[in-house]
C-alpha positions in Angstrom: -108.0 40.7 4.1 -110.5 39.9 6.6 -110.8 36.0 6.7 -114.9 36.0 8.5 -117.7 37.7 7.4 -118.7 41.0 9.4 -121.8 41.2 11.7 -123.6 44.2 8.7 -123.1 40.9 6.6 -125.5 38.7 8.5 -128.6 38.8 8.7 -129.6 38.8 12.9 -133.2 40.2 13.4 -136.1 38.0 13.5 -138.5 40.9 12.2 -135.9 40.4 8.5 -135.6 36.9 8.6 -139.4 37.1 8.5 -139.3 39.8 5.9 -136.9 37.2 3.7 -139.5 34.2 4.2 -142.4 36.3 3.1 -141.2 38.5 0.5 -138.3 36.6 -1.0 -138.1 34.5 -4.4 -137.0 31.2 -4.1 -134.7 28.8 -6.0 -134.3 25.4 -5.1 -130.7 22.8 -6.0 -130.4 19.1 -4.6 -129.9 19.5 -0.8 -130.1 24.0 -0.5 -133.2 26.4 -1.0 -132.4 30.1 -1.8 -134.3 32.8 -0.4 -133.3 36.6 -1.9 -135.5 39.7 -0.6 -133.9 43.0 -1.3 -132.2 45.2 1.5 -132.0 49.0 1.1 -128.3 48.6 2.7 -125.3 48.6 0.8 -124.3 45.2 1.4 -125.7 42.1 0.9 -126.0 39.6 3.9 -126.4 36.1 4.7 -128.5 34.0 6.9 -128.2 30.0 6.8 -130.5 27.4 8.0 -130.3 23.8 8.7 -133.3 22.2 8.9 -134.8 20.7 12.2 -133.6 17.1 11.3 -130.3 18.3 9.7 -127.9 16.6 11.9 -126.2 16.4 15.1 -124.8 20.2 16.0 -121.8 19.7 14.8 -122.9 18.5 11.3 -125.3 21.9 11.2 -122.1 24.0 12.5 -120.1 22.3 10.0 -122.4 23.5 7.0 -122.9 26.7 8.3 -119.2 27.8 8.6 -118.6 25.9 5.1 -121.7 27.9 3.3 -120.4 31.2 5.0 -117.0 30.5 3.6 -118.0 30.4 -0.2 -120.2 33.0 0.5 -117.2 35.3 2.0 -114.8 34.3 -1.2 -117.8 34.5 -3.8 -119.3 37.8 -2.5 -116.6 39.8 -4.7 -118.7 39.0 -8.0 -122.1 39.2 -6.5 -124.0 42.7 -6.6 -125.0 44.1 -3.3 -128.2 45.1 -1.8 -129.6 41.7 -1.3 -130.3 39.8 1.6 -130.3 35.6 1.1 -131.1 32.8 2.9 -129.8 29.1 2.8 -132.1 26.6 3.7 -129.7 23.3 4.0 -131.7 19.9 3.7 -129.6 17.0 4.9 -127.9 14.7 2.0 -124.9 12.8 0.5 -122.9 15.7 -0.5 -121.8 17.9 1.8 -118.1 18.2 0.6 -117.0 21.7 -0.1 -116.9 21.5 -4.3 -120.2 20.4 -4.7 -121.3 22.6 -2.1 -119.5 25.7 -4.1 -120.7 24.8 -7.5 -124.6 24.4 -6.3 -124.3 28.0 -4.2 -122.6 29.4 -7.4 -125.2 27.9 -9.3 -128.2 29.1 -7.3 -127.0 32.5 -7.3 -126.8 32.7 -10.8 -129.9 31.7 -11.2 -131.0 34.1 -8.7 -129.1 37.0 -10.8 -126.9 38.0 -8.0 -124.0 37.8 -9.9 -122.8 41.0 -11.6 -121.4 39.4 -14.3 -124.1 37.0 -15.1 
């Protein structure tokens, strides 16, 4: 089993990143935003985003590799088609449990779990 996620999983292109900050809904937890647009691709991807004052770079690093790793173990469940953005707003907890249960909540309440 592949242990990262693949580059057709993330979302690269400025012109869709746009697309996802225009045209996606939003749902918002403690310290994370969720942005979902719709993709006509088979897969979903994944873009996230630390805010300006996040951090130093290896604080935003951190939180990006830790929010692509739920992602990557959660994307089993989710249904495809969808692309979403994280937008990471700095705060107390940053450990990975609470981080997986507010992603897992978020996407729930985004309906991008199958078996919602």
């Amino acid at each position: 089993m592949r242990r990262s996620l693949t580059k057709s999983e993330i979302v690269k292109r400025k012109g869709d990143i746009e697309r996802i900050f225009s045209t996606g809904k939003r749902y918002a937890g403690r310290n994370l935003k969720l942005l979902v647009c719709q993709n006509s691709l088979a897969v979903s991807r994944i873009i996230v985003i630390p805010v300006r004052h996040y951090g130093t770079s290896v604080a935003r690093n951190r939180i990006r590799r830790q929010i692509k790793e739920i992602w990557r173990t959660e994307k089993h469940a989710m249904i495809p088609g969808y692309d979403v953005a994280f937008l990471v707003y700095p705060g107390k907890s940053t450990d990975h449990a609470s981080q997986r249960t507010q992603i897992v909540t978020l996407c729930r309440k985004a309906g991008l779990y199958a078996q919602s």
